[in-house]
N, C-alpha and C positions, 0 to 999 in steps of 0.2 A: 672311875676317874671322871666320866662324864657327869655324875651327880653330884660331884664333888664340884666340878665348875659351877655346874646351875647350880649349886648354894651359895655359892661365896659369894661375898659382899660386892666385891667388885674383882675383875682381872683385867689386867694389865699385857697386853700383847707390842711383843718389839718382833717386825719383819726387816730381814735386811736390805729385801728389797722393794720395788711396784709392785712385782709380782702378787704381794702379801698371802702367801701362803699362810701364815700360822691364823691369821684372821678369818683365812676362806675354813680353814679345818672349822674351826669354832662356828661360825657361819651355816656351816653345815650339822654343825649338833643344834642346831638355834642358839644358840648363846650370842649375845651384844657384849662385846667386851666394852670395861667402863673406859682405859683406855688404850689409843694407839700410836705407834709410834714407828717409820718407817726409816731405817737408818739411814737409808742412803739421800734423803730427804735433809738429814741434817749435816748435809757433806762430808760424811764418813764414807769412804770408799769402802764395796764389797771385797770381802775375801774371803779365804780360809785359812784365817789365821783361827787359833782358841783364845792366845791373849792378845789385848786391846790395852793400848799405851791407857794412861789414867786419865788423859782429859778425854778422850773419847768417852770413854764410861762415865764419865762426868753430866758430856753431852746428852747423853741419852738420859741419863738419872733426871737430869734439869727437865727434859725432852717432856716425861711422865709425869713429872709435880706439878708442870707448868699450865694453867691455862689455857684452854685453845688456841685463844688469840694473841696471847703472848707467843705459844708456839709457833706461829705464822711467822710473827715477825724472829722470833731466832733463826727461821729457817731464811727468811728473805734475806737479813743481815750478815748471817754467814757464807761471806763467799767462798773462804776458805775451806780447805780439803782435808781431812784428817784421817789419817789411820792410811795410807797408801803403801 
């Protein structure tokens, strides 16, 4: 699995929190993920839930496609809380 990563073209890492765990793992295989996205960043509240209402998933979907800098500003602009 790990050469499977270093090939791919690019990966895409969602952590749901600061913490970001799934990016320290990779980090630690040396991998650079192409991108990231930390949920609670985009004011999705943590849980453990498994499903996630559909704009939530939205969020995050936009989160990935988006630009860095566009990214900033979604996260600045959304003050609202989702998935609580």
């Amino acid at each position: 699995m790990v050469q499977s990563a270093r090939d791919a073209d690019g990966i895409a890492v969602i952590d749901g929190c600061e913490v970001c765990c799934a990016k320290k793992l990779l980090e630690h295989m040396e991998i650079e993920p192409t991108r990231h996205v930390v949920v609670t960043q985009l004011g999705i509240a943590k849980n453990y839930e498994t499903r996630w209402p559909s704009e939530c998933v939205v969020r995050v979907k936009e989160a990935l496609r988006g630009p860095a800098a566009e990214l900033c500003t979604q996260i600045t602009a959304g003050n609202e809380t989702c998935c609580r």
